[in-house]
C-alpha positions in Angstrom: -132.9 123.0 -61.9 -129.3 121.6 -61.8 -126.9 123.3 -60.7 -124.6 124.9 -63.1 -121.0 123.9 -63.4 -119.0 127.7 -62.5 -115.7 125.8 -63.5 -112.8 127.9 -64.8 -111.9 127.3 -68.6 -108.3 127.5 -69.7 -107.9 127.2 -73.4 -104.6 126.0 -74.6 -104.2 125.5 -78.2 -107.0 123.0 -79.0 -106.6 121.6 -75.0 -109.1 122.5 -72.1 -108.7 122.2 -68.6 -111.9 122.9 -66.6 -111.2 123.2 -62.9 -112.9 123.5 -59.2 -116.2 121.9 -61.1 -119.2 121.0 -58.8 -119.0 119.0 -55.6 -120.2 115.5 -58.0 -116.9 116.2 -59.9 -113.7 115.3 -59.1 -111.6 118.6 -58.4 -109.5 118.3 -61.9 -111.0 117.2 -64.5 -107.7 116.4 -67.0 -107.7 118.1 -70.5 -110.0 116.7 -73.2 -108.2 116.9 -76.4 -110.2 118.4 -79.3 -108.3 116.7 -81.8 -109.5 113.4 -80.9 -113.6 114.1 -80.8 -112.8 115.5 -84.3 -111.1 112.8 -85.9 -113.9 110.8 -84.6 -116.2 113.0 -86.0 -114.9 113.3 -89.2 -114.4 109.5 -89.6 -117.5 107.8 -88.5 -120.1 110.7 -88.5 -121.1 109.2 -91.8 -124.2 108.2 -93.0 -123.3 104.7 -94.2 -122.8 104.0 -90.1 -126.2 104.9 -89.5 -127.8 101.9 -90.1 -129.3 99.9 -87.6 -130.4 103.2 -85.6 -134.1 104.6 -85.5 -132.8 108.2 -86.9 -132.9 106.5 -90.6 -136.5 107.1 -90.8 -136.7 110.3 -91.0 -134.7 110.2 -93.7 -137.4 109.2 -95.9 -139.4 112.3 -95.2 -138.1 116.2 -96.8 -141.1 117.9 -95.1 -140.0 119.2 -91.8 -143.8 119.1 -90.7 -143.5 115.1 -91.0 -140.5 114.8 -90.2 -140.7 116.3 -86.8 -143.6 113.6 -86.1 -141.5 110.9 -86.9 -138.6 111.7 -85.0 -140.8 112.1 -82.1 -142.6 109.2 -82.9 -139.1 106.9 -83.8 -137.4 108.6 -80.6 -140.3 107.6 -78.3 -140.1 104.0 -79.3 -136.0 103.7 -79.3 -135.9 101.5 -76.3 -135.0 97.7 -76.2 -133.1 96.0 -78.7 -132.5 97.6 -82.3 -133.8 95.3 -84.7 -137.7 95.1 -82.9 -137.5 98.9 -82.7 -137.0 99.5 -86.0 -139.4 96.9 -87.0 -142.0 98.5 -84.2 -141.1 102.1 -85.7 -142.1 100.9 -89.4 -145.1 99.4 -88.3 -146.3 102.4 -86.5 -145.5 104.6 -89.9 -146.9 102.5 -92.0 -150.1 102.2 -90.4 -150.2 106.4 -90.4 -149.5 106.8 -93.9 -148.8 111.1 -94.5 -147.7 111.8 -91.1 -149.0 115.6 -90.6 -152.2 114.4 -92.6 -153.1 111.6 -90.3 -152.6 113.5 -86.8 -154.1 116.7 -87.9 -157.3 114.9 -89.4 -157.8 112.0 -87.3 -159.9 111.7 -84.7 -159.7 110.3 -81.4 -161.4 107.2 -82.1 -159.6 106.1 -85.7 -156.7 106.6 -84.0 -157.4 103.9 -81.2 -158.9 101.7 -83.8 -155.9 101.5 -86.2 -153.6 101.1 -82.8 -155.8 99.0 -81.1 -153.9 95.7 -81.5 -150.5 97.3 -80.8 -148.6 96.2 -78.5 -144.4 97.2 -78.2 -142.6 96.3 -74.6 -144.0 98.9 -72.4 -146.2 100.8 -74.5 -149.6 99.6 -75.1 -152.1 100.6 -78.2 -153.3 103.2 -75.7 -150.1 104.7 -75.2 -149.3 105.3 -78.8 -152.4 106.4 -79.9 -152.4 108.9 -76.9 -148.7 110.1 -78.5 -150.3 110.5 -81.7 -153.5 112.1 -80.5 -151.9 114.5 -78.5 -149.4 115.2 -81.4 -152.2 116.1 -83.5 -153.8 118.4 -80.8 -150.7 120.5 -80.3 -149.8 120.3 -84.1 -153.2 122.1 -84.6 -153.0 124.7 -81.8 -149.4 125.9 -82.4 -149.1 125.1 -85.8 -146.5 122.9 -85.4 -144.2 121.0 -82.5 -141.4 123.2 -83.2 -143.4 126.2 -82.3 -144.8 124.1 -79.7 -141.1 123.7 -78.2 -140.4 127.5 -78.8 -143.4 128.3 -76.6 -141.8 127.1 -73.8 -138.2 128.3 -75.3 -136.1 131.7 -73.6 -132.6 132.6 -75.3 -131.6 133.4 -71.4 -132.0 129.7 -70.4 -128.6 127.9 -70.4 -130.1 125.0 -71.8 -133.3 123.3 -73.4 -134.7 121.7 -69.7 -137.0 124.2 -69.1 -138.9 124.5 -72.7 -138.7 120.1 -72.9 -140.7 120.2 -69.4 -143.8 122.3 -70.6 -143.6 120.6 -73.8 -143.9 117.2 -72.0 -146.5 119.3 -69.9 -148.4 120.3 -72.9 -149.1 116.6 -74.5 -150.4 115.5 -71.0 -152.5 118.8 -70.7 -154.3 118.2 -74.1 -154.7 114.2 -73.8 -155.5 114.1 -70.2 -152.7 111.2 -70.3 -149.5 110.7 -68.7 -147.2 109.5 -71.6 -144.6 108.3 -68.3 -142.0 106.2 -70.4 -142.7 107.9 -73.9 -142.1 111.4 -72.9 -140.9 111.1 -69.6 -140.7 114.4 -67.2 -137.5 116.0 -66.7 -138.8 117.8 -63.2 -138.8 113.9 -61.9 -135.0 113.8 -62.6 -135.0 111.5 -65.8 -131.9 112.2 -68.0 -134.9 111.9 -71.1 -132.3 110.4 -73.4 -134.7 109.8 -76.3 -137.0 113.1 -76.0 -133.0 114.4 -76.1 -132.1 112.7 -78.9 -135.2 113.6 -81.2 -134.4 117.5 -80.6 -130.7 116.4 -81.7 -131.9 115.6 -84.6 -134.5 118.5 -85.4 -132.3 121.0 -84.2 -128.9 119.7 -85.3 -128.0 119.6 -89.5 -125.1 118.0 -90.8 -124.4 114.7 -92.6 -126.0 112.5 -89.8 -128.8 114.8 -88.5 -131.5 115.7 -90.9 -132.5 118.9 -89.2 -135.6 120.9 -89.9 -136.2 123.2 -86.5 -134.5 126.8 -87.3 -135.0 128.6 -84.3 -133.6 126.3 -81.5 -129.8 127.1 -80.6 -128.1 123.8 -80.8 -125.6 125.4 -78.2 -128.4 124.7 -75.7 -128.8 121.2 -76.5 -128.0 118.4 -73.5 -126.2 115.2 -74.5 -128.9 111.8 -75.1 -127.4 110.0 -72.4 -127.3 105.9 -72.7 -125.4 103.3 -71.8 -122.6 103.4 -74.2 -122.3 107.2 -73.9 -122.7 107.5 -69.8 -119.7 104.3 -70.1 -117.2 106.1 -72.3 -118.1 109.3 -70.3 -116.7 108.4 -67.0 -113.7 106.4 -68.5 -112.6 110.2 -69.5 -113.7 111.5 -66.0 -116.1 113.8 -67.7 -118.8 112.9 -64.5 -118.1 111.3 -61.3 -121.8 110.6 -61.0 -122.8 106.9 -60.4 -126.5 107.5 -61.9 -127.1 108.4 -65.8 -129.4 111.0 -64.8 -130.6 114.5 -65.5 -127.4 116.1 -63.6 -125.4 113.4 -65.4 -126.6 114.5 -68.8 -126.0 118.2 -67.8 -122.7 117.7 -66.6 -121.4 115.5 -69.4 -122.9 118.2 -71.6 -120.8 121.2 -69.8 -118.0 119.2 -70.6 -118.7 118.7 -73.8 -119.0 122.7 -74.1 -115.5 123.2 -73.3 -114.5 122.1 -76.3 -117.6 122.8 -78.9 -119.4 125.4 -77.3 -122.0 126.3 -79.9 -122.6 122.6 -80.9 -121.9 120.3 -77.3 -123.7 117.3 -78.8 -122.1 116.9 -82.1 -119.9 114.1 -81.0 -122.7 112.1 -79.6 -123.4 110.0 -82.8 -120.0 109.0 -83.8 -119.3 108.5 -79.7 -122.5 106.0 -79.6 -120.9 104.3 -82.5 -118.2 102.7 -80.6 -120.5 101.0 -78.4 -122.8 99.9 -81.0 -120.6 98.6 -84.1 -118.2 95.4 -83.4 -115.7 96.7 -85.7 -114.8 100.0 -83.6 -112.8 99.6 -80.9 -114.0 102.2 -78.0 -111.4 101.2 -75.5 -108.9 102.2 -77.9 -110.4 105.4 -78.3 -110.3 106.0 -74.3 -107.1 104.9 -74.0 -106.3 107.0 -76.7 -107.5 110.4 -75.2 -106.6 109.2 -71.6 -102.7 108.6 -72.9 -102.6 112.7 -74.0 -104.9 114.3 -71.0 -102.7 115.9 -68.3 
């Protein structure tokens, strides 16, 4: 496990000041201003910014019991540039039809026939039709893949890496296949950015994430780290790691804590934005919240 982050918190106003973190930190990590995530929030958390991003899919389905297979699905296929995932993501679901009603009824076989063409980067026909198989498995043995998450859930953890291992651990128990870049394993260090990014948005509700899980605390969720986010991370010495990895993501998220405890990844979205839309300016934003740290 990674080691936790025993840092002191002083709150001032809506300032913190976390110091003495871990030995990967640097010994004062300056003030992150609450103000500034929140007007960021509030400005670009926004559906109408959503779009080109694989979360818009699951807009299209109000059942929680699809919708949870898509978002695994969509997250598991978010690598490589935007405009073939989404177009890889659409073929996969329009191949499937009723999401819950094709994994729970189809069998092994029609699964590898309708996928057996497929071919996206990295993952093979094999691969996806594995993913889907084995989502149908665990949808039928724990009734869903929310309760499949929760089996491997405890209040007491500080955050969700234990329950996300045996839940990577249960697809390759059932299918006999290792999923590798799909549903990577957090035990081998990966900072498993997109398995993170589907439970942010199950877990998470608000005008961005669709929601649907219940019973998950969002308090305990750990930040999707990519390129954009681990970039605008270190330019407000919130890690000192060289490597977006597992620790990084845990460490970026205990920063993010400090200043919205019960909710560390809600920023995440409108943070990716300035990476990902040529109108926003995410230098100015660093500079910005670098000018009033002290």
């Amino acid at each position: 496990m990674p080691e936790k982050w025993p840092g002191k918190i002083n709150v001032r106003s809506n300032r913190v000041e976390i110091k003495k973190g871990v030995k990967s930190r640097k010994d004062l990590v300056p003030a992150l201003s609450v103000e500034h995530f929140e007007a960021l929030y509030a400005k670009y958390n926004r559906r109408e910014y959503v779009h080109p991003d694989p979360l818009e899919f699951l807009y299209d389905y109000p059942d929680p019991a699809d919708r949870e297979i898509v978002g695994l699905i969509a997250s598991s296929l978010a690598y490589g540039a935007v405009m073939q995932i989404l177009k890889t993501i659409g073929i996969v679901l329009e191949r499937i039809g009723e999401p819950h009603k094709f994994v729970t009824n189809a069998s092994r076989s029609r699964i590898g026939r309708t996928f057996g063409d497929f071919r996206y980067r990295f993952t093979s026909g094999e691969d996806i039709a594995a993913l889907l198989y084995g989502i149908g498995l665990l949808v039928r043995k724990h009734g869903s893949l929310e309760k499949c998450f929760l089996s491997g859930y405890a209040e007491e953890d500080d955050n969700i890496i234990n329950a996300l291992t045996k839940f990577v651990g249960e697809f390759e128990d059932v299918t006999g296949y290792e999923l590798g870049h799909l549903l990577p394993r957090p035990s081998r260090g990966s900072a498993c950015k997109r398995l993170n990014l589907f439970l942010r948005w199950m877990v998470r509700s608000d005008d961005v994430d669709p929601g649907g899980w219940y019973t998950v605390d969002p308090g305990k969720l750990l930040t999707p780290i990519d390129i954009h986010m681990f970039r605008t991370c270190c330019a407000l010495s919130m890690t000192a790691r060289k490597q977006a990895d597992l620790r990084t993501a845990v460490e970026i998220t205990e920063a993010f804590r400090t200043i919205s405890p019960r909710d560390p990844v809600k920023y995440d979205f409108a943070i990716t934005r300035l990476g990902i839309r040529e109108e926003l300016d995410p230098a100015g934003f660093i500079q910005m919240c670098n000018h009033n740290m002290v």
